[in-house]
MARLOKOL-32862 format. One record per residue: x, y, z of N, C-alpha, C in turn. Coordinates in steps of 0.05 Angstrom, whole numbers, padded with zeros to 5 digits, always signed. Layout:
MARLOKOL-32862
XYZXYZXYZ/...
END
This chain:
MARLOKOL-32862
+02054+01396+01268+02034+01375+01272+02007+01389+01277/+01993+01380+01263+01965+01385+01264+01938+01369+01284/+01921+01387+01296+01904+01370+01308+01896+01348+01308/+01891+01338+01280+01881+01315+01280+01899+01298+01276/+01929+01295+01272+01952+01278+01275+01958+01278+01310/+01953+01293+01330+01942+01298+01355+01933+01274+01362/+01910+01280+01360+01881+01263+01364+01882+01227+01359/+01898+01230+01339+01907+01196+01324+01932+01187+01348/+01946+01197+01352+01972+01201+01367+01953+01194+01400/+01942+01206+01406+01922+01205+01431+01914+01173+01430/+01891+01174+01418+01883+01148+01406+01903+01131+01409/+01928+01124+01396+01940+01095+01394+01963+01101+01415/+01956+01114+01439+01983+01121+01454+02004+01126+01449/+02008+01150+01431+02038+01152+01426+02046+01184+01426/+02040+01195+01444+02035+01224+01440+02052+01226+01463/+02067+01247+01461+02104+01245+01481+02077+01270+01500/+02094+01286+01531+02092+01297+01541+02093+01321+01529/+02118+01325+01513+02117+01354+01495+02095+01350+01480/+02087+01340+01460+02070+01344+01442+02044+01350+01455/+02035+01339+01479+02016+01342+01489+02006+01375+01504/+02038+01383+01515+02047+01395+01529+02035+01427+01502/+02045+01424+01476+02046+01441+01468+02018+01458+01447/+01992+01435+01451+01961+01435+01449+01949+01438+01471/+01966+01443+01493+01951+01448+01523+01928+01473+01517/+01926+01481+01503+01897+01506+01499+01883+01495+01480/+01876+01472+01469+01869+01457+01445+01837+01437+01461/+01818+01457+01471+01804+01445+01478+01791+01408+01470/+01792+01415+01447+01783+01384+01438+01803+01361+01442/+01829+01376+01439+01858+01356+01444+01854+01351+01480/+01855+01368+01496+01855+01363+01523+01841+01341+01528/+01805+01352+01520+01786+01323+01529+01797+01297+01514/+01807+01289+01498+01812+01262+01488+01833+01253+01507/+01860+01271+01510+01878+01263+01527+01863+01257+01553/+01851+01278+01569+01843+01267+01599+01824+01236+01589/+01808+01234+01575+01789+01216+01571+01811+01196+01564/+01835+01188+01551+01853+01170+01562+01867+01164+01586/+01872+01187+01602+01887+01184+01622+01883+01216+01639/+01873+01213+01646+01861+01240+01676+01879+01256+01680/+01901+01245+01685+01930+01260+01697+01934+01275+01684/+01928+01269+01649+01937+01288+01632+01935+01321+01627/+01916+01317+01652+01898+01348+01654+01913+01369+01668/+01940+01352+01671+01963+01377+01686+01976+01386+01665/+01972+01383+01634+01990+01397+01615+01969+01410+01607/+01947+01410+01612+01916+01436+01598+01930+01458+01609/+01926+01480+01592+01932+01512+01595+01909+01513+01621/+01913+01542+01641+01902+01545+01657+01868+01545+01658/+01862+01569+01635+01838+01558+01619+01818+01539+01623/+01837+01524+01605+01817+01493+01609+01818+01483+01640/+01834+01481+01660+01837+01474+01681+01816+01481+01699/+01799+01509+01698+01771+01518+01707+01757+01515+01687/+01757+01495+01671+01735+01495+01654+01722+01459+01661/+01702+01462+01672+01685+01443+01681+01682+01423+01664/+01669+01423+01643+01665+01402+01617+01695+01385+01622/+01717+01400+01617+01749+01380+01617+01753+01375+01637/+01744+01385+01661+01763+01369+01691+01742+01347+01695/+01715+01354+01688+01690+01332+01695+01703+01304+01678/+01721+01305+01646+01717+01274+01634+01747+01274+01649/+01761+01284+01658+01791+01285+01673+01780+01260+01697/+01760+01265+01715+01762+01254+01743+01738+01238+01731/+01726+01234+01707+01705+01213+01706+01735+01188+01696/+01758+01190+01687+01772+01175+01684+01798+01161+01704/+01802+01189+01718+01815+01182+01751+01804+01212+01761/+01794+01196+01787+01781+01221+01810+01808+01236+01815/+01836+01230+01820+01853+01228+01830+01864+01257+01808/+01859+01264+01795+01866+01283+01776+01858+01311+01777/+01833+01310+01797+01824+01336+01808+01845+01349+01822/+01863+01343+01824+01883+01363+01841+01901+01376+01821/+01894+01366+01794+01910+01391+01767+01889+01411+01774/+01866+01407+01766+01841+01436+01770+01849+01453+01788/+01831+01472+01772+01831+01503+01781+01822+01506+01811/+01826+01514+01830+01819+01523+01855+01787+01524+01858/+01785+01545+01842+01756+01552+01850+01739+01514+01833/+01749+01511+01818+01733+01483+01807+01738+01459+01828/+01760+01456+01838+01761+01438+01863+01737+01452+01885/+01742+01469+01888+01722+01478+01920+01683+01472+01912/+01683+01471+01879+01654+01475+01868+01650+01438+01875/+01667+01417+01864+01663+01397+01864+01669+01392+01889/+01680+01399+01912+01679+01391+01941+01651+01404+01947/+01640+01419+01941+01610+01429+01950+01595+01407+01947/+01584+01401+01920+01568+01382+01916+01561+01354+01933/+01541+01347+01940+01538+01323+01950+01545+01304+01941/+01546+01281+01955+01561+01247+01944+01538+01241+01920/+01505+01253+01928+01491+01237+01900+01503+01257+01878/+01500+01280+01873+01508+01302+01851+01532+01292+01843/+01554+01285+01856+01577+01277+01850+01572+01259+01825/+01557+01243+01846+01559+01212+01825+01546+01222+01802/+01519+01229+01801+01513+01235+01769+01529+01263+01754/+01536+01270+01764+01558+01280+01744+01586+01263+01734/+01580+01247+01748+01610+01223+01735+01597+01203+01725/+01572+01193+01718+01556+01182+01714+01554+01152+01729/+01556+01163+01748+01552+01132+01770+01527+01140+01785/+01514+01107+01779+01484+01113+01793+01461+01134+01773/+01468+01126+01750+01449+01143+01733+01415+01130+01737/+01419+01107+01749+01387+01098+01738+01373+01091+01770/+01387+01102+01796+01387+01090+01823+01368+01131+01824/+01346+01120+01838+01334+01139+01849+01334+01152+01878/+01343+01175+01885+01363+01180+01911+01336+01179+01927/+01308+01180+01924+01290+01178+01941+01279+01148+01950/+01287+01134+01929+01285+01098+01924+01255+01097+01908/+01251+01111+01897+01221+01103+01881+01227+01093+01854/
END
């Protein structure tokens, strides 16, 4: 099976645990899966798991998914403040944290 039979499989929900399981280093495959379902971000190769761009559309889909991520990527996103938080998940994009 090829990426883009992947990606279609993603798309119309029908992509088993193995199959998913076995593109876990398939950067473009990971983000579509988390961007369906966050959780999915526990079959990403380690890799992707510190890699910011995928755990960021992981918890913009369930917050609750940050606990697949990498150590050091959990402790970076516990740093950040509640406003940084939010615009990185894109909540509160147009709310000005000074109120002007």
């Amino acid at each position: 099976m090829d990426t883009k039979e992947i990606l279609k499989k993603i798309k119309n929900n029908t992509i088993s645990t193995n199959e998913l399981k076995k593109f876990g280093k398939d950067k473009k495959v990971i983000i579509a899966a988390v961007k369906k379902n966050g959780s999915n971000l526990k079959f990403a190769d380690k890799q992707l798991k510190a890699d910011k761009e995928v755990v960021l559309e992981a918890i913009k889909n369930d917050i609750d998914s940050l606990k697949f991520a990498d150590k050091k990527i959990i402790k970076w996103f516990e740093s950040l403040s509640l406003w940084s938080r939010d615009q990185l998940l894109g909540l509160n994009k147009d709310k000005d944290p000074f109120g002007d």
